[in-house]
C-alpha positions as CSV (number, residue, x, y, z in Angstrom):
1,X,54.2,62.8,33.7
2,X,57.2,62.4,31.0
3,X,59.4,64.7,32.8
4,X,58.9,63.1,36.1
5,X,60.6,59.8,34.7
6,X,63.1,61.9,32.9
7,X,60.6,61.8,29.7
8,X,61.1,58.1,29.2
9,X,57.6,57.4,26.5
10,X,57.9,53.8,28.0
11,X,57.0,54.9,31.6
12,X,54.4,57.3,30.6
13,X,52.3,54.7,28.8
14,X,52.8,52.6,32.0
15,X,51.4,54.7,34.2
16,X,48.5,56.0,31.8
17,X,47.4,52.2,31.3
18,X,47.8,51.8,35.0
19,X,45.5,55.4,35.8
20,X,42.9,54.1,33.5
21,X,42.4,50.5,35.1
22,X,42.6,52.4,38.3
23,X,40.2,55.0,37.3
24,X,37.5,52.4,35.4
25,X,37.9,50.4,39.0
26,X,36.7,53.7,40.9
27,X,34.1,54.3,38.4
28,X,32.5,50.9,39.0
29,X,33.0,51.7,42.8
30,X,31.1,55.0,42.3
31,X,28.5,53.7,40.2
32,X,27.9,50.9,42.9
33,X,27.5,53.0,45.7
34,X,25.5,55.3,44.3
35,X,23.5,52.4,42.7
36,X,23.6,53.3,39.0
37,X,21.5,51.8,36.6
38,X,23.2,48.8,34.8
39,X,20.7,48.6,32.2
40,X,22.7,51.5,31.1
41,X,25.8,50.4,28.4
42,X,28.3,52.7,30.0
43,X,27.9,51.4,33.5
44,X,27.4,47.9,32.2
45,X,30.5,48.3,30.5
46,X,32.3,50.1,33.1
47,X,31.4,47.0,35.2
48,X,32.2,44.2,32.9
49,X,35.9,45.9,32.2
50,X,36.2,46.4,36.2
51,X,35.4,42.4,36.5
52,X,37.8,41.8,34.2
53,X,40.9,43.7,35.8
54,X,39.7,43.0,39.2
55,X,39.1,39.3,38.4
56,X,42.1,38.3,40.6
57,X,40.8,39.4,43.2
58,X,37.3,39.2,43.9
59,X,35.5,37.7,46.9
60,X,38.9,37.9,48.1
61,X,37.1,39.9,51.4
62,X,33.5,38.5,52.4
63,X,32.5,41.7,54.0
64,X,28.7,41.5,55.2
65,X,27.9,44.7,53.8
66,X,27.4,45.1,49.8
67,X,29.1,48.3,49.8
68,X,32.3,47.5,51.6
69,X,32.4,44.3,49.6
70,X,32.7,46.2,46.4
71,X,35.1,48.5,47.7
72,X,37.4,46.1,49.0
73,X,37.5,43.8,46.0
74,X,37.6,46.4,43.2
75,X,39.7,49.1,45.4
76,X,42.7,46.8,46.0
77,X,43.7,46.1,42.6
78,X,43.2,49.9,42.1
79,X,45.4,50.9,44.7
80,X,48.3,47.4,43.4
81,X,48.4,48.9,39.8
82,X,49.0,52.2,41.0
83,X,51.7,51.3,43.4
84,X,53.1,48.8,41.1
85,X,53.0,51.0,37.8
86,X,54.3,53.7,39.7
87,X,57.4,51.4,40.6
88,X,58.0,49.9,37.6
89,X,58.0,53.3,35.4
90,X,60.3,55.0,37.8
91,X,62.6,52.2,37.3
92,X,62.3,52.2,33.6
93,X,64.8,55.3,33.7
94,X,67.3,53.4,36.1
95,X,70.3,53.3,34.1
């Protein structure tokens, strides 16, 4: 990742912060669909971190189905860190 942005440590912590929330927000996805057992502390943690970073934005889609509900509401603020880290740390180098 470092030499991509020129080895800048500024954008690689960006975009590792930015592909954790992303991948925590999958995870809770995942566990959803597949209808993991939240009595269990990792998924019940997994879900109360992907609340918090998706808390801008959910119910933002009222989708009749459960499943696409989740997906919509925790996937978008997935895919906006991504894009937006990814922006940000590649013009961190910018002189």
């Amino acid at each position: 990742m470092s030499r991509r942005y020129g080895g800048n440590p500024a954008a690689t912590v960006i975009i590792v912060i930015a592909d954790l929330a992303a991948l925590i927000l999958i995870l809770w996805i995942f566990f959803f669909l597949l209808d993991a057992n939240t009595a269990n502390s990792v998924v019940s943690w997994v879900h109360s971190a992907a609340d918090w970073l998706a808390g801008w934005s959910r119910d933002m889609f009222t989708a009749k189905s459960d499943n696409w509900r989740t997906v919509l509401n925790y996937g978008l603020p997935a895919v906006v860190y991504l894009l937006v880290a990814h922006g940000v740390a590649g013009r961190v180098n910018r002189p």
